[in-house]
C-alpha positions in Angstrom: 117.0 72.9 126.0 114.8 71.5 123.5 116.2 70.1 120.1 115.0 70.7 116.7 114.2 67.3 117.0 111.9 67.4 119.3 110.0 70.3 117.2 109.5 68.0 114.0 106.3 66.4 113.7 107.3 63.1 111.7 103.9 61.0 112.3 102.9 61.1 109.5 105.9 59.7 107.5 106.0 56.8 109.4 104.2 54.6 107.5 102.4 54.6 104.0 100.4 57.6 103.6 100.1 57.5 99.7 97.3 56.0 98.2 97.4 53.1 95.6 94.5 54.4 93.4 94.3 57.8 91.4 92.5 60.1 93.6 89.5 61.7 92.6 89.2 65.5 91.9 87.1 65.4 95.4 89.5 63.3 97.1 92.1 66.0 95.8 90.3 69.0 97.7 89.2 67.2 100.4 93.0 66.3 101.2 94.2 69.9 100.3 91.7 71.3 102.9 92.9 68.8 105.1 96.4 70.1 105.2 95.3 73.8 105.4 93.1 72.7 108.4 96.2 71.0 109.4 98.6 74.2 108.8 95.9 76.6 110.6 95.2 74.9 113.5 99.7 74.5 114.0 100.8 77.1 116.9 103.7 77.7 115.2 104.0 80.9 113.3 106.5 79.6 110.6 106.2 75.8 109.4 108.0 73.8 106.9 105.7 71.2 104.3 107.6 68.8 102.3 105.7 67.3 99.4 105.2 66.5 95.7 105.9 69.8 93.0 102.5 69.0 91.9 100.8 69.2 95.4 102.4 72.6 95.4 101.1 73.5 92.0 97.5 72.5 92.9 98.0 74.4 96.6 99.5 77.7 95.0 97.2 77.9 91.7 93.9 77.4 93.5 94.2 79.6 96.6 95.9 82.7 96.0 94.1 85.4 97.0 92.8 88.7 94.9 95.6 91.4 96.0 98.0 88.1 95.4 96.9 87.9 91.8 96.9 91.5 91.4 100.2 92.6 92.7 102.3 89.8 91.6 100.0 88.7 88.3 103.2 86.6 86.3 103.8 85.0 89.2 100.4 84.4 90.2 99.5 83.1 86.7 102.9 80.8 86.8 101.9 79.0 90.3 99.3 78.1 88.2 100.7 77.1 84.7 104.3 75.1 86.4 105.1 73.3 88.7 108.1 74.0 91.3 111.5 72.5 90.0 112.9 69.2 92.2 114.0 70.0 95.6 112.4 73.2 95.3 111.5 75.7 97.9 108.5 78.3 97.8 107.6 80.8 100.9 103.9 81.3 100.9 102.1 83.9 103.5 99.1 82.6 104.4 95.7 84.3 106.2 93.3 82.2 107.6 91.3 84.9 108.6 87.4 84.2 108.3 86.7 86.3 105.3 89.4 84.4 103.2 88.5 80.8 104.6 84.6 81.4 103.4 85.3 81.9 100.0 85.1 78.6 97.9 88.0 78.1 97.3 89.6 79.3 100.6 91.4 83.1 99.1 94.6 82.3 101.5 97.3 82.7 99.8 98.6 86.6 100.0 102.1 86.3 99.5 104.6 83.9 97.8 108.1 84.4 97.3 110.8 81.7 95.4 113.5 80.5 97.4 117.4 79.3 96.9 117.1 80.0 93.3 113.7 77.7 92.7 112.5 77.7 89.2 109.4 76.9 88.3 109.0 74.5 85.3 107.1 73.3 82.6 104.8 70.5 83.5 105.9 66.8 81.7 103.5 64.6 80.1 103.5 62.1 83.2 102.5 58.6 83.0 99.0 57.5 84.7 99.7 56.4 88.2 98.9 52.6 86.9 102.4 52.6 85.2 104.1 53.4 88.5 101.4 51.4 91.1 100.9 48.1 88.7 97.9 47.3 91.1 96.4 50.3 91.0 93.0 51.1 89.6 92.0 54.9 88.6 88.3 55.5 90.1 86.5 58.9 89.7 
């Protein structure tokens, strides 16, 4: 029988994936439709995506869809406004279906649900990226 093991996908983690630079606000879409490319094309039904509360934030503010908005509106707004506590978990239903993908941004997001009591929090003042990446240079 197959192992979990052999279902996780870890290519990815294997080596540095971050970049040393700030991204730009184009780099930033192009890599979020990246991973929904990534998540639509997966022939799994349910998937798991680890990553940063702020990659979350961006993901959850920017492509809920209209019925989203309008039958969960403080959550909605809150996706939006925070950002998803440490270690926190979010279930999002997504539809890739054609009329949702053509909109700019993609509407996919039709459901979201907190998880294992997840909060979602205020946003810090965070230090530029330089302060963490001495090396790094911010281009736009």
């Amino acid at each position: 029988p197959e192992s979990l093991l052999d279902k996780i996908e870890i290519n990815d983690a294997k080596y540095q994936w971050w970049t040393v630079t700030q991204d730009s606000k184009e780099d930033v879409v192009r890599r979020m439709n990246d991973l929904l490319e990534r998540i639509r094309l997966c022939e799994s039904e349910r998937i798991i995506v680890v990553g940063h509360s702020m990659l979350f934030q961006k993901l959850c503010g920017t492509y809920q869809h209209p019925l989203f908005r309008a039958q969960k509106p403080q959550l909605a707004q809150e996706m939006k406004d925070r950002k998803l506590q440490n270690a926190g978990v979010i279930g999002l239903k997504l539809d890739f279906s054609p009329e949702n993908r053509e909109t700019n941004p993609p509407q996919l997001i039709k459901d979201a649900k907190l998880m294992f009591n997840t909060r979602l929090e205020e946003k810090k003042k965070q230090a530029p990226l330089m302060h963490f990446f001495p090396g790094a240079k911010a281009h736009s």
